[in-house]
N, C-alpha and C positions, 0 to 999 in steps of 0.2 A: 260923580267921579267913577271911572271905570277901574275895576279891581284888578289888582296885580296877583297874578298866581306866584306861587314858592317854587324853588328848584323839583322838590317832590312833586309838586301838583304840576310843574310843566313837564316831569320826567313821566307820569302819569298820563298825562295828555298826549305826548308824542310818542310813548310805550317804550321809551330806551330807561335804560339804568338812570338812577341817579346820578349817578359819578357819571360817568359820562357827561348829562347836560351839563352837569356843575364844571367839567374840565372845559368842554365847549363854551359855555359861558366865560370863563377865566380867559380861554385863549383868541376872544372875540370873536367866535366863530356860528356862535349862534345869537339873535339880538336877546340881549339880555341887557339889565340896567341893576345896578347897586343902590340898594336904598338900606341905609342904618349896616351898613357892613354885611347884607344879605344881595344874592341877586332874585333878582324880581323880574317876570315875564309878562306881558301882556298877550292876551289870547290873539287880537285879531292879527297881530304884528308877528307873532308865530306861525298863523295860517297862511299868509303871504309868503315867509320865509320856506314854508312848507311845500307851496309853489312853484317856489324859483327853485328847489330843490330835485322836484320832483322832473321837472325839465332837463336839468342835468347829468341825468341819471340812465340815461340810454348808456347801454355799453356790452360788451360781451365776456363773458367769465367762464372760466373753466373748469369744471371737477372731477378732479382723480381721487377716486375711492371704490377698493371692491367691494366694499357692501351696499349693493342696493338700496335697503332703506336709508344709507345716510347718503347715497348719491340723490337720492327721493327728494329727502330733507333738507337738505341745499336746496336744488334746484326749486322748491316749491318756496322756501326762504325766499332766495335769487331772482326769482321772476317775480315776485311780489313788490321787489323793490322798483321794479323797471327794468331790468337788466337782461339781456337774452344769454340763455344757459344753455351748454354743450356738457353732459357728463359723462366721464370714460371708464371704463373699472381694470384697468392697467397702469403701468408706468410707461408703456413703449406706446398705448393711443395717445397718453397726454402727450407726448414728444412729438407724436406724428399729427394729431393738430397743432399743437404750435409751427409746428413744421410747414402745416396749412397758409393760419393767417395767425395775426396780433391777437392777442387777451388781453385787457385793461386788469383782467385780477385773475389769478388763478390758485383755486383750492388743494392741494395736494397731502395727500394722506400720506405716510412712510413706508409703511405694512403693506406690500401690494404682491400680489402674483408677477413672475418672470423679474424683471427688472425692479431691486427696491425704490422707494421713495428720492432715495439721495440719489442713485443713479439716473430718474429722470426728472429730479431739478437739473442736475449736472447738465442735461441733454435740453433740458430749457433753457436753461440759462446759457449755453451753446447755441441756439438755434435764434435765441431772442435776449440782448445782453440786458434789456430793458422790462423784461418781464418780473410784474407785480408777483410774488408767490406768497401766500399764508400757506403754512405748513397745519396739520389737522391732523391729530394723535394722539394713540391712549398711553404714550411713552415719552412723558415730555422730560422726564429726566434720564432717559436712556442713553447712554452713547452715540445711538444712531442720531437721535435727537439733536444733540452735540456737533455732531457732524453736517447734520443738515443747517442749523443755523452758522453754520461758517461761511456756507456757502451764499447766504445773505438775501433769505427770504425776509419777506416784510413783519409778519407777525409768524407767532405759533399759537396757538388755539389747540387745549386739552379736551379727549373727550371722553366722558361725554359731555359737550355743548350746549351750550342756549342760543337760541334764534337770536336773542339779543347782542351775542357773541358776536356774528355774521353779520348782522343788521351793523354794527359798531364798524367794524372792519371795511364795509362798503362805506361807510359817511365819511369813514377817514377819506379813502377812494375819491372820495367828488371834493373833499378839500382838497385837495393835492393838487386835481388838474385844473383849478383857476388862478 
């Protein structure tokens, strides 16, 4: 009989958070099976799903951040996953790529040189009524903060971040468009 891993050992195995598979698992979104009031994974049925996953996963994402290294850090995240990454270190370049073409996600910092953060969702969300934004910020209880989730970004993500953070945020991403 072939053994069933635990939510740890498949969160383990596919390197996301616990919580996470265990929410995935809850909301059918990853194969998972309940055995004894526990969910229970089988490996090779993960690797398949791992698969179908991985195919899904083309797409183009955006990041607004003036710091370099976390523009870096994204994007080395970002393209890991499958994903082809454009990063900007203003609020008026992210405007003027969206301006370009469509993002399936775009990363947006608050804090930025020339135009703030909420000024070029404003101008995103202007230019693209549809556009995905995670907000990315070391002021997630600040006012500005406040402001920017009104204007109805998808997540906000505090930093400093974990890859796991990002990685989480794009799986949401490939649920969504099936």
């Amino acid at each position: 009989m072939q053994s069933l891993m635990t939510a740890k050992e498949a969160a383990d195995y596919l390197k996301l958070n616990y919580m996470t598979v265990y929410k995935l698992a809850q909301r059918g979104r990853i194969p998972a099976s309940k055995v004894g009031g526990n969910w229970r994974f089988k490996k090779e049925i993960l690797d398949e799903w791992i698969a179908r996953q991985a195919i899904a996963r083309e797409g183009d994402v955006l990041v607004v951040d003036d710091d370099p290294r976390v523009r870096e850090v994204l994007k080395d995240a970002i393209t890991a996953q499958g994903y082809k990454v454009v990063a900007v270190g203003t609020g008026e370049e992210g405007v003027e790529e969206v301006r370009k073409r469509h993002f399936d996600l775009i990363f947006l910092d608050l804090v930025l040189p020339g135009i703030s953060g909420v000024e070029a969702l404003s101008g995103i969300k202007e230019k693209d009524k549809k556009a995905v934004v995670t907000i990315i910020t070391g002021y997630g209880d600040d006012p500005i903060a406040l402001e920017a989730m009104s204007l109805g970004p998808l997540f906000l993500i505090r930093k400093p971040f974990r890859i796991e953070d990002i990685v989480e945020v794009l799986s949401i991403l490939v649920r969504g468009r099936r």
